[in-house]
C-alpha atoms as one frame of an Amber mdcrd trajectory, in Angstrom:
protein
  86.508 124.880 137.689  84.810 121.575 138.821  85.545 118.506 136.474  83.751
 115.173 136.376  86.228 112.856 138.302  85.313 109.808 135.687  82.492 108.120
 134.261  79.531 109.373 132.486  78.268 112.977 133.573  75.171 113.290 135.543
  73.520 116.452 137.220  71.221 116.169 140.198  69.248 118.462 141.720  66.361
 118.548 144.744  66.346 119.058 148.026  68.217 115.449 149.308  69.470 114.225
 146.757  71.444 111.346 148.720  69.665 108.267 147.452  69.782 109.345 143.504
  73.671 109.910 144.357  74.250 106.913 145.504  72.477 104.683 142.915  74.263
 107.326 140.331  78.082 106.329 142.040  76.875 102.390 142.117  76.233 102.657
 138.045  79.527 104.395 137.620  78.025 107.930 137.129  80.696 111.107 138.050
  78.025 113.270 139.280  77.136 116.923 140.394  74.762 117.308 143.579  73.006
 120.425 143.756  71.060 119.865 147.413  70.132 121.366 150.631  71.155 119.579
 153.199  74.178 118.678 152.314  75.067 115.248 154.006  78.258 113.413 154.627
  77.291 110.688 152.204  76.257 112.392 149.845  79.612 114.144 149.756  81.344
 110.468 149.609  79.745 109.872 146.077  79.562 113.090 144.417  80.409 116.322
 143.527  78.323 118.567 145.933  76.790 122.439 146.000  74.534 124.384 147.951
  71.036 124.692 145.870  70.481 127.707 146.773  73.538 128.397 145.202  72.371
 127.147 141.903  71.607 130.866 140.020  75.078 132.136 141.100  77.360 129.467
 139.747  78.716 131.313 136.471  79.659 130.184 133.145  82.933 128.595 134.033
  81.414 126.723 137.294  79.370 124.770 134.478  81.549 124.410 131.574  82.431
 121.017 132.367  78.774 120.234 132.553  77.145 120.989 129.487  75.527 118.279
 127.796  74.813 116.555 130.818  71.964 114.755 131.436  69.556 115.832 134.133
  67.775 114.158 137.278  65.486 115.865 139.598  64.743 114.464 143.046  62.311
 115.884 145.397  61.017 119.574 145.134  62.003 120.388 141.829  58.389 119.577
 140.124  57.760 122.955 140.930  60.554 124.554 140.065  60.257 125.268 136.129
  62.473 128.590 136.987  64.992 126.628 137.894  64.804 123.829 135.518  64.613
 126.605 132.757  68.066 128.290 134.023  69.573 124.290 134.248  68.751 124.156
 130.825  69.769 127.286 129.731  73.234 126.252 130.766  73.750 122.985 128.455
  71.673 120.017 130.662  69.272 117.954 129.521  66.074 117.399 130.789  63.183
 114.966 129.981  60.710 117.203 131.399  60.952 120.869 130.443  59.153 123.524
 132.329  56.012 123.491 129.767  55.826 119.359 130.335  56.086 119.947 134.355
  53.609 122.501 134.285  51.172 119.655 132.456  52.812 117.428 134.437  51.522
 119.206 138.167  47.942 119.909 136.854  45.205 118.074 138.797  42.825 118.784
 135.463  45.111 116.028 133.724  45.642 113.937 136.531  42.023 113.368 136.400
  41.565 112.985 132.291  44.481 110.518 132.775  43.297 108.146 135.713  39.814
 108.085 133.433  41.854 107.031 130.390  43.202 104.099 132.513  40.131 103.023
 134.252  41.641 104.796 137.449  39.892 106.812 139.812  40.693 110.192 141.067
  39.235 111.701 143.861  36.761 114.495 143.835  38.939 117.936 143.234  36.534
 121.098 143.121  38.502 123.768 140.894  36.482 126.881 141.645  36.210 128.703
 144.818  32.467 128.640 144.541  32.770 124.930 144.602  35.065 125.242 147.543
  32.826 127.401 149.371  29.333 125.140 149.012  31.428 121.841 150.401  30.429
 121.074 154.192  33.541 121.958 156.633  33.761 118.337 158.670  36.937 116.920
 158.302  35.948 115.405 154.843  38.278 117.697 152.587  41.916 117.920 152.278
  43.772 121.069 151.550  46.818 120.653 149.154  49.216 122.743 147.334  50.706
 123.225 144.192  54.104 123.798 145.141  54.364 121.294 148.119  56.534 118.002
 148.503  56.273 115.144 150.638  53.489 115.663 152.139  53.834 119.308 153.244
  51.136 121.486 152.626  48.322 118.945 153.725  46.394 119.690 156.154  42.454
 118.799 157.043  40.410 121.731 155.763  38.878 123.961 158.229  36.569 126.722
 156.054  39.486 128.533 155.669  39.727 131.117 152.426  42.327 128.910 150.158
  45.589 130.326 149.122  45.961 130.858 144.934  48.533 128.105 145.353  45.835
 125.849 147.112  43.407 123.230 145.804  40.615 120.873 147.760  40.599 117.498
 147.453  37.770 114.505 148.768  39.812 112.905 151.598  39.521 109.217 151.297
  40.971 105.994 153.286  43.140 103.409 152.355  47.009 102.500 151.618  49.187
 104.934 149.786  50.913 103.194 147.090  53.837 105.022 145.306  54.702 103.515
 141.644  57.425 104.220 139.886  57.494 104.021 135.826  60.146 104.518 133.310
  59.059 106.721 129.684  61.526 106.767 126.897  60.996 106.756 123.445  58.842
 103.463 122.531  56.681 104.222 125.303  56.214 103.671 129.191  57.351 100.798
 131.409  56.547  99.996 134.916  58.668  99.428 137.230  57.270  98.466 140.533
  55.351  99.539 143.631  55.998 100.752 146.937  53.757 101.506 150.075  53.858
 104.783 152.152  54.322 104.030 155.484  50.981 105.516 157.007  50.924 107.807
 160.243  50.212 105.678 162.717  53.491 103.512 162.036  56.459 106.055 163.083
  56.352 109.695 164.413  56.631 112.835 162.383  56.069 116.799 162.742  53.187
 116.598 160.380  50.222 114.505 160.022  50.669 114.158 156.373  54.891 113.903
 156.193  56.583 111.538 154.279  58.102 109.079 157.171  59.265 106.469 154.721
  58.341 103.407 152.476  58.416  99.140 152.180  58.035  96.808 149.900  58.145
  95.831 146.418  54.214  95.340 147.122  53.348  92.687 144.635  50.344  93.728
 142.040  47.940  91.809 140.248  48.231  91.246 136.185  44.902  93.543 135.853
  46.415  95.899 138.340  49.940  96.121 136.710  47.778  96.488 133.282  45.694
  99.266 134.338  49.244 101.295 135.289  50.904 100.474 132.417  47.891 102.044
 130.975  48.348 104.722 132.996  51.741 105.202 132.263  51.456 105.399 128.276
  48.638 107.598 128.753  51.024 110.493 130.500  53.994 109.636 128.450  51.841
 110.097 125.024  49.862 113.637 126.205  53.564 114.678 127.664  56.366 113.379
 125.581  57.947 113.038 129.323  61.436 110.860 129.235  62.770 109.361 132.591
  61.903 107.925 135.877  58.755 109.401 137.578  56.361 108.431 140.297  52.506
 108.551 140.734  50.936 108.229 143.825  47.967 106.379 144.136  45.549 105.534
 147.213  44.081 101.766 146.742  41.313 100.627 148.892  38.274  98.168 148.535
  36.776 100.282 145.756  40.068 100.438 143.481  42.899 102.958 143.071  42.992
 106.490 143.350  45.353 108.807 141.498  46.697 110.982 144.067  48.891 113.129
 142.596  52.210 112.825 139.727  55.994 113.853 141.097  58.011 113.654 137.465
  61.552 113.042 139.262  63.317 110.602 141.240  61.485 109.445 144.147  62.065
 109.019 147.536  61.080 104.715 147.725  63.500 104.337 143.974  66.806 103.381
 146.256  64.968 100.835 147.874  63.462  99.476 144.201  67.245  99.184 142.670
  68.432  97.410 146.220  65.617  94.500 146.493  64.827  94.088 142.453  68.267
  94.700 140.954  67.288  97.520 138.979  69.446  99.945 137.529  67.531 102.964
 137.559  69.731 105.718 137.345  71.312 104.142 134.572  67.616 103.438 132.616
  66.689 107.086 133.100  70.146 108.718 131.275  69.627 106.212 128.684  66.004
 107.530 128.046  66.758 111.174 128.369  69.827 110.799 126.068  67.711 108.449
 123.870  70.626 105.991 123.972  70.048 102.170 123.953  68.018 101.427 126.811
  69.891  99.279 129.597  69.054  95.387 129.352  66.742  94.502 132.623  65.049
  91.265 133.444  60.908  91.367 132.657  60.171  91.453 136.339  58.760  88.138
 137.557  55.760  86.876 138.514  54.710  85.625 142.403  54.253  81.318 141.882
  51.696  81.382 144.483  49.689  84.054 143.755  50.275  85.053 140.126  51.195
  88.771 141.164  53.018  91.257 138.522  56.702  91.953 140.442  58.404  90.591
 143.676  55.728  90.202 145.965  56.332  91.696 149.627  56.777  87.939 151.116
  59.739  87.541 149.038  62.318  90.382 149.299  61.303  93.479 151.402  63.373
  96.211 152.210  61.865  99.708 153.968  63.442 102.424 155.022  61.755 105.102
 158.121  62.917 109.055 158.268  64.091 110.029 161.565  62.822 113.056 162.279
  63.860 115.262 165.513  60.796 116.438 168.105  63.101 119.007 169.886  65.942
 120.919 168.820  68.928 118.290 168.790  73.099 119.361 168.810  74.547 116.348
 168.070  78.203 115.934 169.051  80.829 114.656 166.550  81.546 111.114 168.521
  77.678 110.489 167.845  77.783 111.639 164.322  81.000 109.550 164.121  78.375
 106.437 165.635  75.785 107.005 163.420  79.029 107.101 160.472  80.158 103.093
 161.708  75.661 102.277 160.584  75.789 104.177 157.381  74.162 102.426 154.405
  75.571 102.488 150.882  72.858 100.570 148.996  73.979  96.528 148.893  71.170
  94.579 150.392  73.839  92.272 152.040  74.950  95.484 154.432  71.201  94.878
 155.811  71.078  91.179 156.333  73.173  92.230 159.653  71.149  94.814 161.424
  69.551  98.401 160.062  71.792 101.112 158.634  71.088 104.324 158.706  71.657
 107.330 155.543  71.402 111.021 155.022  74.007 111.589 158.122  74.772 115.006
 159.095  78.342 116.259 158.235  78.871 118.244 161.431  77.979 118.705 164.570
  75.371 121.955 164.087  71.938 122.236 165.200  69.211 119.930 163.450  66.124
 121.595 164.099  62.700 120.326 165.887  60.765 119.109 162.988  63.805 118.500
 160.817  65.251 115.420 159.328  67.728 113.831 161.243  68.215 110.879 159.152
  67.149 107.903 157.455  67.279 104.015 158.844  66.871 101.030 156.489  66.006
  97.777 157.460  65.347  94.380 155.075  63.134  91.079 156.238  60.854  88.389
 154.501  57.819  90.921 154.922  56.001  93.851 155.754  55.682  93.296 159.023
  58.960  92.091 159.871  60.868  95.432 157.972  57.872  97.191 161.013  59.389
  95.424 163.416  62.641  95.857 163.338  62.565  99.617 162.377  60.715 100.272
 165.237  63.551  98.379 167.365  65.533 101.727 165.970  69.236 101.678 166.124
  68.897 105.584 166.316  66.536 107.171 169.378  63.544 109.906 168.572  66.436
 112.340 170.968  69.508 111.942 168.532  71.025 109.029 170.664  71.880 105.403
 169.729  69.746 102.863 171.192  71.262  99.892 172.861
């Protein structure tokens, strides 16, 4: 039997699950990781498990666990099975498998980005539809059960899978916003911007490779997503930190599609706002008091809603590996002496790098080999010096 080594209790579960650890150990959370890849700091803050493992841990595996509260990271949108069976064994949840299902449906997305004067790109729902579109570049297939960015790809004519759905392809910057729901209603917390695919390499055209900012909003922008936010939190009775991703460009902002869990750009929120997110989303899924937090501040030059991206800016890049790469254990030991833990300070002396392998076996072509974090004044200054990588495309350190 596994018991809680101190603190308050907290399951997570998702494919990495590194960040949400992390930011669970800072807030003095004894935690359970349930993840796939499982990294060597990830294993420094918490309890750790295969999750593929998850359906065969018994009865006295979870004991300790029951009446825990809940926090999915990446993946796990689409996994009502397994968020049914987590809940079947004592956790709680602020999105059950009926609310994720809602939660994942492009029908709602679209009634909700109306309801806040968003827009939402055109989304046929009928293979009839599908088949009348012209083939020429202008569509993008996505799927139901995909995850940072896999499972887009540029449609082609092809027959869609039942998992499948076509969606208008538009331009612009891909914004990812992250809200809080609990029990008075919806709060927003800030924004962050995807890097897009011309900035760093990746396997896939569509991959997540990373995100920077806080990217400062206007007070009608910051309105219309608080809007936003209510609007999914009233239809859904969702609790928790969740994420939206939206494409702006010069005609407004696009709904692009909802991932209720902890996102991928949240670490670098808590590190350059002094949030306490982990913390925020127990006490809303407990319905506890929420956690004190500053109203976030306003930009003096510009009158934007949150810290505006000339102020604080912290990004962070995923490494990914072109060719198959065996890493030996005096580089994994290098990349160990660079590892990040969170504090903004560790950044103010060069990048730092996260999600580091804990042995020497094969990372795969195409696979993650980690993740670098950098900090600056701006945009283009966290740009520049992830590009000057402290961690080469071929698993060696740069110079």
């Amino acid at each position: 039997m596994i018991f809680p080594t101190s603190g308050q209790r907290l399951v997570i579960v998702g494919a990495s699950t590194r960040s949400a650890a992390q930011c669970a150990s800072r807030a003095g959370f004894s935690a359970l990781a349930l993840d796939q890849f499982l990294d060597r700091d990830l294993k420094r803050v918490a309890v750790v498990e295969p999750l593929q493992s998850m359906f065969a841990l018994d009865d006295v595996f979870w004991e300790p666990w029951i009446g825990a509260p809940l926090l999915l990271c990446g993946g796990m949108e689409n996994r009502s099975d397994a968020i049914d069976h987590l809940v079947g064994r004592g956790l709680v949840c602020g999105a059950g498998s009926r609310t994720l299902s809602l939660l994942r449906n492009p029908e709602a997305w679209a009634r909700w980005s109306a309801a806040s004067r968003m827009g939402y790109p055109e989304t046929p729902n009928h293979f009839e539809q599908i088949a009348s579109q012209p083939c020429c570049g202008d569509w993008l297939v996505k799927s139901h059960i995909g995850a940072g960015g896999l499972g887009i790809r540029v449609w082609q004519g092809e027959r869609l899978e039942r998992f499948e759905y076509l969606q208008r392809r538009l331009d612009g910057e891909v914004l990812g916003v992250t809200f809080l729901n609990h029990r008075h209603g919806a709060r927003l917390i800030g924004c962050m911007k995807a890097w897009p695919a011309d900035s760093f390499w990746g396997p896939l055209p569509f991959i997540y490779r990373g995100s920077v900012g806080p990217v400062g909003l206007s007070a009608e922008e910051a309105a219309r997503l608080s809007d936003f936010g209510a609007a999914v939190g009233e239809e859904t009775g969702l609790r928790g930190v969740w994420q939206a991703d939206f494409l702006r460009n010069d005609e407004g902002w696009w709904l692009l599609e909802i991932n209720p869990r902890w996102s991928s750009s949240m670490e670098l929120l808590e590190s350059a706002c002094g949030a306490a997110l982990v913390a925020e989303h127990v006490a809303a899924v407990m319905d506890t008091p929420q956690v004190e937090q500053k109203p976030p501040a306003r930009d003096r030059r510009d009158d934007r809603f949150g810290r505006s991206e000339v102020d604080r800016c912290i990004g962070k890049v995923v490494r990914y590996a072109s060719h198959d790469i065996y890493p030996p254990q005096s580089l994994l030991e290098h990349w160990w002496t660079r590892r990040w833990n969170g504090a903004w300070s560790e950044l103010c002396g060069g990048n730092r790098l996260a999600d580091i392998p804990a042995d020497a076996s094969c990372i795969p072509a195409g696979y993650p080999i980690c993740t670098e974090f950098a900090c600056g004044s701006s945009i283009e200054e966290v740009q520049r010096r992830l590009e000057r990588s402290v961690l080469a495309f071929d698993g060696s350190p740069t110079q």
